[in-house]
C-alpha positions in Angstrom: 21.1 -12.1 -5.0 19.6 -11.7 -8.1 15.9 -13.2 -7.3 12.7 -12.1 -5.6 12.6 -11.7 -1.5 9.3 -13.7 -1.9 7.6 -14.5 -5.4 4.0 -15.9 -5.9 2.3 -16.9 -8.5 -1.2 -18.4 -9.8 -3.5 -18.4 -7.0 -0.9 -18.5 -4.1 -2.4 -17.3 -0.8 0.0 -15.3 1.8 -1.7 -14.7 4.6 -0.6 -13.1 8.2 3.0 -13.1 7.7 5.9 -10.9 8.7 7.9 -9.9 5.9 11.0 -7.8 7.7 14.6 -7.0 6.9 15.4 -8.4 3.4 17.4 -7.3 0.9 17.5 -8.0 -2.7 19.6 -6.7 -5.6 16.9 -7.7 -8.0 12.8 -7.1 -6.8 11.2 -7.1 -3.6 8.3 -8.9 -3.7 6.2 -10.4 -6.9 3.1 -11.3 -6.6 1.1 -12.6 -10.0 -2.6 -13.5 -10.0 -1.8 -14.2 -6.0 -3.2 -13.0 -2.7 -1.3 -11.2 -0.4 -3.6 -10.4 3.2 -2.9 -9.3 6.4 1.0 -9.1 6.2 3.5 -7.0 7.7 6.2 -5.5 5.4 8.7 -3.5 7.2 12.4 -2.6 6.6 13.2 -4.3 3.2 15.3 -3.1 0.6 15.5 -3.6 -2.7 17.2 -2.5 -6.2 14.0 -2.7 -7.8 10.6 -2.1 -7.1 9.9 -3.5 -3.8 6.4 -4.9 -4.4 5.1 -5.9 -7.8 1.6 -6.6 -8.1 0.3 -7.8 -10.9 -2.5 -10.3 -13.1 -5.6 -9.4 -10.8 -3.7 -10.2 -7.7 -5.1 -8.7 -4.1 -3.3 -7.1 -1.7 -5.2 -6.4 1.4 -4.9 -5.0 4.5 -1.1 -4.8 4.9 1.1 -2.5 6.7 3.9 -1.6 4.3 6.5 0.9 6.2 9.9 1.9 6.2 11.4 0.1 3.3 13.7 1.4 0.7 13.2 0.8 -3.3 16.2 2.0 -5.4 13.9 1.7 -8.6 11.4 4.8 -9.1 8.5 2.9 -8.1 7.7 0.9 -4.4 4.4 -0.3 -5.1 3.3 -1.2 -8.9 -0.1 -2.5 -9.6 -0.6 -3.7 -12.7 -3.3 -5.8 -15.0 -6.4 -5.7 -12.9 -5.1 -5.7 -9.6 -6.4 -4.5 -6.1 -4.7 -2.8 -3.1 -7.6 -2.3 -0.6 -7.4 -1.1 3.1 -3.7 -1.0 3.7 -1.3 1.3 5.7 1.8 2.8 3.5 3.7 4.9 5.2 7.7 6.1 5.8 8.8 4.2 2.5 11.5 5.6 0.1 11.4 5.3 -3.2 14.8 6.5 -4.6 14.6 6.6 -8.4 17.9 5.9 -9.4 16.8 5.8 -12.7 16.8 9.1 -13.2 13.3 9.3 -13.6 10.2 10.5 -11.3 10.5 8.3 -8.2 6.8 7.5 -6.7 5.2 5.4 -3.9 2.7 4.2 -5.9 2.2 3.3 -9.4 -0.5 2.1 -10.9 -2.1 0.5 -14.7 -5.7 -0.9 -15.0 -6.2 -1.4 -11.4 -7.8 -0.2 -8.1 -6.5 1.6 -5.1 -9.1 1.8 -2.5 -9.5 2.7 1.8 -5.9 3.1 2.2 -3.0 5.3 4.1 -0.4 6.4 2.2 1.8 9.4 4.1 4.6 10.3 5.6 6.8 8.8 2.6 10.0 10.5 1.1 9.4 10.4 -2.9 9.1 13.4 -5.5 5.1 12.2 -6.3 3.2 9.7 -4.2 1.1 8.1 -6.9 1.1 7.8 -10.6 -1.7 6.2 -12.9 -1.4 5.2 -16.0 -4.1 3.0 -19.0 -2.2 0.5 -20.3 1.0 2.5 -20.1 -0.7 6.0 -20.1 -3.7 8.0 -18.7 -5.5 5.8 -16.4 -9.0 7.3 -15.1 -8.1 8.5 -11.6 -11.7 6.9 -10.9 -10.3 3.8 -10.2 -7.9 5.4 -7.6 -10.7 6.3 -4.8 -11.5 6.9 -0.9 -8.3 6.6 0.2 -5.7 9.3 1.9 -3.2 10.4 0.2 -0.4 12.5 0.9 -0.4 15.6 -2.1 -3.3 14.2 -3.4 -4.3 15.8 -6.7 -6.3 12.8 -7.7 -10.4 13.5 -7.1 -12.4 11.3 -5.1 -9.7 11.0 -2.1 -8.6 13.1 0.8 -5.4 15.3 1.3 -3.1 13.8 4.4 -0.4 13.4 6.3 0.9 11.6 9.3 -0.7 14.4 11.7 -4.0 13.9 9.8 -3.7 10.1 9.8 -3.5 10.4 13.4 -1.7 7.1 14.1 -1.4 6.4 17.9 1.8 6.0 18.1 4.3 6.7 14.9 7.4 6.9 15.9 7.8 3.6 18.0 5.5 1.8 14.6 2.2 1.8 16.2 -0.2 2.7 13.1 -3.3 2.2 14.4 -5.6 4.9 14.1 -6.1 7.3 17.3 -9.6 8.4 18.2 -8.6 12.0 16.4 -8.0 10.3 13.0 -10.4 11.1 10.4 -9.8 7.8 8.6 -11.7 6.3 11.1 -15.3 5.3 9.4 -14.2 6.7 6.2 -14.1 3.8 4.2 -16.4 1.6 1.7 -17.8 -1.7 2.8 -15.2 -4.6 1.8 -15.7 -8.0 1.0 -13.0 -8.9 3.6 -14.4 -8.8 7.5 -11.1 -8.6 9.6 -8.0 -6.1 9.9 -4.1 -6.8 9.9 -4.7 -8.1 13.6 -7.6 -10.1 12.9 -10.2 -8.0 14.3 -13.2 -7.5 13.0 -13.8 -4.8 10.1 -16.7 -1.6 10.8 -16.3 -1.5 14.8 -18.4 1.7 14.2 -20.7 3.3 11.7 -18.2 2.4 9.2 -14.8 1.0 7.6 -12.4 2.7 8.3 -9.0 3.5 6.3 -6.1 1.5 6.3 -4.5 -1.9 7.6 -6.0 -1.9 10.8 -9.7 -0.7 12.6 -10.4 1.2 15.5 -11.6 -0.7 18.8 
């Protein structure tokens, strides 16, 4: 009670892991000027926001699904941070605050070749510079679910084609149009280890085509 479900700090590396089932009165997850890579985050509650990331920390092609934030934010990306490829979908953000309750919120960072649909919150993503106004240019090629930000694509599970929702199985189906829709990345393999741009290109989300 009280403390962090996992908490990293200055150039800590967490890499294929399986972060499922926790609860925390306090945050999720912090991770400051860290790495967080190929991890699964599924089923975790938390009072707060579930996963802070913040001080040019990375996190890259994760699946985040089904977990519950009581704060008004899930996901906050903060200071100069990146959230590339990953696959965010069926989270609740509650917003017991009072306040706008969103998926995603995001200061001075980048949101790039990701999934985020099929979550229950009254806006999916917020931006902000500093506190307020950040250019929506830094929020690009991903889908998102309501999207009124340019330079992405309008979504939702049907669209996102997964192969098999229902029973967790988010890889993307042949229909899916995130398939080859995403920008070259630095990082070469998936959640699963497989290698990235199986065909003429990325493709959105945690985990490629085959």
């Amino acid at each position: 009670k009280g403390v962090h479900i996992l908490c990293c700090y200055q150039g800590s590396i967490v890499e294929n892991c399986q972060i499922l089932n926790n609860s925390s009165d306090s945050y999720g997850l912090g991770i400051y000027q860290s790495f967080l890579n190929r991890c699964t985050i599924i089923k975790n509650n938390s009072f707060e926001m579930l996963l802070e990331v913040n001080y040019d920390s990375r996190l890259t092609n994760c699946l985040i699904s089904e977990n519950i934030s009581s704060s008004d934010i899930l996901i906050r990306l903060w200071d100069g941070s990146l959230m590339s490829n990953c696959t965010v979908v069926k989270n609740e953000a509650k917003g017991n605050y009072g306040t706008f309750n969103e998926i995603l919120g995001i200061a001075l960072s980048t949101v790039q070749n990701s999934i985020i649909v099929g979550n229950k919150c009254e806006r999916v993503v917020m931006t902000f510079d500093g506190y307020y106004d950040q250019p929506s240019s830094w929020v690009f090629n991903n889908m998102i679910e309501s999207n009124d930000i340019d330079g992405n694509m309008d979504g939702s599970l049907k669209w996102a084609a997964f192969n098999d929702p229902v029973n967790g199985d988010y890889s993307l189906s042949e229909k899916s149009i995130c398939i080859n829709a995403g920008l070259d990345v630095d990082d070469s393999l998936d959640l699963y280890g497989n290698p990235r741009k199986q065909g003429s290109g990325v493709d959105l989300g945690a985990i490629e085509s085959t």
